[in-house]
C-alpha positions in Angstrom: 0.0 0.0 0.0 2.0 3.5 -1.1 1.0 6.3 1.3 3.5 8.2 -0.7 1.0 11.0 -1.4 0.2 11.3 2.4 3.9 11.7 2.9 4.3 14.5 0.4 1.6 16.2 1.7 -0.1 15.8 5.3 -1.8 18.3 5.5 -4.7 17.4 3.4 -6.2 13.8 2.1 -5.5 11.0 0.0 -7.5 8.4 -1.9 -5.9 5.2 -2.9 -7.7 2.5 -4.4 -7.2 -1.4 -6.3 -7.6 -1.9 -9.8 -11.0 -2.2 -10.4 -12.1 -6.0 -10.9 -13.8 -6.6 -14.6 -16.6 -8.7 -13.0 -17.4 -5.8 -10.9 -18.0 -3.7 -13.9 -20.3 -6.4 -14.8 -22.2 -8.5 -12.5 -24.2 -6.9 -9.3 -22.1 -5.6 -6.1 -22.3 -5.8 -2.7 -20.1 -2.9 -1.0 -19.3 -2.2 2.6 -18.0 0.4 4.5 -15.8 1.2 7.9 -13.8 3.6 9.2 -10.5 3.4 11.7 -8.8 6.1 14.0 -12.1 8.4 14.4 -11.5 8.5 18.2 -7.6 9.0 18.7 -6.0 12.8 18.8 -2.9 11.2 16.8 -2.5 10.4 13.3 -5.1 10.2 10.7 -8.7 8.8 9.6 -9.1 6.7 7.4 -12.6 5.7 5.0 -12.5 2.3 3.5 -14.7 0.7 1.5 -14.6 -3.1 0.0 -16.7 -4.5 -2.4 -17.4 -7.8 -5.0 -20.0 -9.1 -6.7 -23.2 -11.0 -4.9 -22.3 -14.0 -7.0 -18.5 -14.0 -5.0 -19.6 -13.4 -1.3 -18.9 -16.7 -0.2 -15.5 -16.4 -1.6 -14.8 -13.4 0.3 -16.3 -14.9 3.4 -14.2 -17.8 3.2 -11.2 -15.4 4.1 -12.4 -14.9 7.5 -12.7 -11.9 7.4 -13.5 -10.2 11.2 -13.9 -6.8 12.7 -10.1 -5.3 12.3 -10.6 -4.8 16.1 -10.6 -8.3 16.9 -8.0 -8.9 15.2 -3.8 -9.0 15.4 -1.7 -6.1 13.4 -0.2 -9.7 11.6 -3.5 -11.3 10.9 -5.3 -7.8 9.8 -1.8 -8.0 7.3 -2.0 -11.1 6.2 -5.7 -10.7 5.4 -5.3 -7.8 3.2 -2.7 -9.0 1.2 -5.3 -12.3 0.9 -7.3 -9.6 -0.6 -5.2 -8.1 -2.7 -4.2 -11.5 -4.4 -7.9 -12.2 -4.8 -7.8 -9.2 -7.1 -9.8 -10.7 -9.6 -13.0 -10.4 -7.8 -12.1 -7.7 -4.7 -11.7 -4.1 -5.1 -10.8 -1.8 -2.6 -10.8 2.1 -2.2 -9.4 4.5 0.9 -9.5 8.2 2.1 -7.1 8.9 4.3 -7.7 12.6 5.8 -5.1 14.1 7.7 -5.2 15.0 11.5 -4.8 19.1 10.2 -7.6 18.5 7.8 -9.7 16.8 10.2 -9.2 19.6 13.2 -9.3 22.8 10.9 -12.6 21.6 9.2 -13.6 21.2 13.1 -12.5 24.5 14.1 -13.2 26.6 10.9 -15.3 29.5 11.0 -18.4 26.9 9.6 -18.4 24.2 12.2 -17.6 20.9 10.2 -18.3 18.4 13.0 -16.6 14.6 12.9 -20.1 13.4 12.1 -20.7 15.1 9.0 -17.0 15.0 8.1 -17.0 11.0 8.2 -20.6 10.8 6.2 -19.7 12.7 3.6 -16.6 11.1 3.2 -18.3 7.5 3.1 -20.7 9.1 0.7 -17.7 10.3 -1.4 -16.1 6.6 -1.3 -19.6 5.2 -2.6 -19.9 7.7 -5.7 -16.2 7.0 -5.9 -17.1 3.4 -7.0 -20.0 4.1 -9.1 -17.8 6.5 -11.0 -15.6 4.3 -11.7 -17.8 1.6 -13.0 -19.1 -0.5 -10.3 -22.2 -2.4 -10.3 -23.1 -1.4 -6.7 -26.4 -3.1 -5.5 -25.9 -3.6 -2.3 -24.0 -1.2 0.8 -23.7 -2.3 4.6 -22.4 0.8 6.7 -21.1 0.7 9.7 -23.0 3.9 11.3 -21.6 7.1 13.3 -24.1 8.4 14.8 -27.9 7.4 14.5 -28.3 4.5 12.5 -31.7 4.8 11.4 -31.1 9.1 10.0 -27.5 7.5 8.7 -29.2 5.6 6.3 -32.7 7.6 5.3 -29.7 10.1 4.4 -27.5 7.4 2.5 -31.0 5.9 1.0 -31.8 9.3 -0.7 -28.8 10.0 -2.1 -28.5 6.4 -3.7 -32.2 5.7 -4.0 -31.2 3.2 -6.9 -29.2 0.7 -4.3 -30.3 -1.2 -1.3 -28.8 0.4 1.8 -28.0 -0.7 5.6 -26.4 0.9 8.3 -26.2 -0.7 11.5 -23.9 -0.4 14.8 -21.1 -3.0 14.7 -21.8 -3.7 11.1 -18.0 -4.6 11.0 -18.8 -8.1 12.7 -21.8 -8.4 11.3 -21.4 -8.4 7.6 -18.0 -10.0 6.3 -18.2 -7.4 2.9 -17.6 -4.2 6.1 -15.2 -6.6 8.1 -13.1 -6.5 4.8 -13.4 -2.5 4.6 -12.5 -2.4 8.4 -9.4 -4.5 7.6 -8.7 -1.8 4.9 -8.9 0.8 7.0 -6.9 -0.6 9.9 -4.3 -1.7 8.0 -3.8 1.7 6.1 -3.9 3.7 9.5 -1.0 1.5 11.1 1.0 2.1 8.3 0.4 6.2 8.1 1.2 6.2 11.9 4.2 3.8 12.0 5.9 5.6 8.8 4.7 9.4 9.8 6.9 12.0 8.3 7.6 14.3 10.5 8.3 17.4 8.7 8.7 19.5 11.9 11.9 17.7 12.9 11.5 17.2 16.5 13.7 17.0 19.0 14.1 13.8 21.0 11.4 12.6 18.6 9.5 9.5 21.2 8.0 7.1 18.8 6.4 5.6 22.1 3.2 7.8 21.9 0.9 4.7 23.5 -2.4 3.5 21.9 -2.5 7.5 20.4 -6.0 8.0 22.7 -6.7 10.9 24.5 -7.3 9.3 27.7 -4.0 7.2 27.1 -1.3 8.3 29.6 1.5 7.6 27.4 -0.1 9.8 24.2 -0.6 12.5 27.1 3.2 12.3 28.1 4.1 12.7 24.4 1.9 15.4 24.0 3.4 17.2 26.6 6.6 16.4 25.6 6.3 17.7 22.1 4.1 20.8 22.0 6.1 23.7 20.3 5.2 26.3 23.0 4.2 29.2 19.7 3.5 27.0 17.1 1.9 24.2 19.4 1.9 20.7 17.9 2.9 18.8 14.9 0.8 17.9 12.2 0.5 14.3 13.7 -1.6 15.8 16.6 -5.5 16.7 16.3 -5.3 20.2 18.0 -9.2 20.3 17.8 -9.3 17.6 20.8 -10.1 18.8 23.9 -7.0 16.9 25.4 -4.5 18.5 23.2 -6.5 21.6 24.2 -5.6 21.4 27.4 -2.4 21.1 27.0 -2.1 23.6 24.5 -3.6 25.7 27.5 -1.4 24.6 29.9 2.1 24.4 28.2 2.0 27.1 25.5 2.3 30.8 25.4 -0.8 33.0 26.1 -1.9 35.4 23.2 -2.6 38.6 23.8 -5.1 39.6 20.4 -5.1 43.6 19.8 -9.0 43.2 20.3 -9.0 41.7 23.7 -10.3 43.2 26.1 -8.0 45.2 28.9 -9.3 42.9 31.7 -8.1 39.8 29.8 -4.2 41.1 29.7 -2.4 39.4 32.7 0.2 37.1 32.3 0.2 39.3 28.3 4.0 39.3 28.3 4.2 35.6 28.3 4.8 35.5 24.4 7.8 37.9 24.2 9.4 35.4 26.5 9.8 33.0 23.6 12.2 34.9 21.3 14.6 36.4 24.7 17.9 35.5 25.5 17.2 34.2 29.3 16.3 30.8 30.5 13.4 29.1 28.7 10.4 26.9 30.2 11.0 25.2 26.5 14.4 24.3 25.8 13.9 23.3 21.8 15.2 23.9 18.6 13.7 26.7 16.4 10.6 26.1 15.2 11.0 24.4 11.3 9.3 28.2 10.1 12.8 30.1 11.9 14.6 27.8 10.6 13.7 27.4 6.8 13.7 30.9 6.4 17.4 31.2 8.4 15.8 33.3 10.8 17.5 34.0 14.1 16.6 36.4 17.0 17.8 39.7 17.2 20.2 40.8 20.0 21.4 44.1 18.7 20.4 46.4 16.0 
């Protein structure tokens, strides 16, 4: 699986997807779909979907095929590359969205919630197939959010294809266990070969399970929030735990439209670019030092 495109640019998103199987251009589909990493503040989310034809279910059952979150990092491997030789008859499609993608939409001046974010990107990987050819008859969902509005909303806007969203529809339908596997399998990989552009110090690749209530992702946070420029882009700076800590360990703002009473501690910035002792020993920010930038001791 090349996440080269992520790597280049992480920022944003990336779509990956198989070949498209001939007999899926021809005969009936049934198509699932599953996400992995909506919860954790580190790393991205990734969309899958999976799909064959009705007449080749079985087949793709016979994998054994499970919920990714039953199963080991080796078997959700060795599954997918199952998959993958079973090309003939199995296509797959990802959208991998960014951690900065996923916060800014969050935080923009139009609220883009998680919810909406994740069904219109499901949405997007279903047209995705049709536009590419796919005899789509059938979609199973696993659903965020309300199953029962998930689906009227998925219904209308494929009113041609039998739809079903249900909770846990990743152990319930093998067609979403594939998609799940997908997904899974996509995320490890964009967290275990994460380019960090910022070029940390002391980089930890220890960050835990990369959940916010994880002690060990909070100790990493901690340990690599840039007290300006706060986090890398592997961090979701629209959770409430990086929040926090942004709170906590950064530099205050002062904005010139604040009011007076909301001044104290307003000097706090200014600290960051003097020559005394620092809270936050690090290297330059990566914006200093692309731009040779140095403080100024003398003029």
């Amino acid at each position: 699986m090349d996440l080269g495109e992520l790597d280049r640019d992480s920022t944003s998103r990336c779509r990956l997807n198989s070949p498209v199987p001939a007999v899926c251009r021809k005969e009936p589909c049934v198509l699932g779909v599953d996400e992995a990493g909506r919860g954790p503040v580190l790393g991205p989310m990734v969309y899958a979907i999976c799909y064959c034809p009705l007449s080749r279910l079985a087949h793709l059952e016979a994998l054994k095929v499970a919920d990714s979150k039953t199963l080991s990092e080796s078997e959700r491997d060795r599954l997918f590359v199952k998959m993958e030789e079973d090309g003939d008859f199995v296509g797959w499609a990802l959208d991998v969205l960014s951690p900065n993608l996923i916060s800014t939409s969050m935080l923009g001046r139009v609220k883009y919630n998680l919810n909406s974010l994740s069904h219109d990107t499901a949405t997007g990987l279903v047209q995705y197939a049709l536009d590419q050819g796919v005899k789509v008859a059938q979609v199973f969902v696993d659903t965020v959010g309300p199953p029962e509005t998930y689906q009227e909303r998925l219904q209308g806007r494929f009113p041609g294809i039998e739809v079903t969203v249900k909770a846990k529809a990743d152990a319930l339908y093998p067609v979403v266990s594939a998609a799940s596997i997908c997904a899974k399998v996509a995320r490890d990989q964009a967290v275990k070969n994460w380019h960090f552009v910022e070029k940390l110090q002391d980089l930890d690749a220890d960050y835990g399970s990369g959940y916010p209530n994880d002690p060990k992702t909070k100790a990493w946070l901690r340990k690599h929030v840039e007290p300006v420029f706060g986090f890398p882009q592997f961090v979701r700076f629209s959770w409430r735990t990086a929040q926090s800590i942004l709170e906590k360990e950064a530099e205050g703002v002062l904005w010139e439209d604040s009011p007076t009473g909301d001044q104290e501690g307003s000097g706090r910035i200014m600290s960051y670019f003097s020559k005394g002792p620092r809270t936050h020993p690090h290297l330059p920010h990566r914006y200093f030092q692309e731009r040779g930038l140095e403080s100024a001791t003398t003029f």
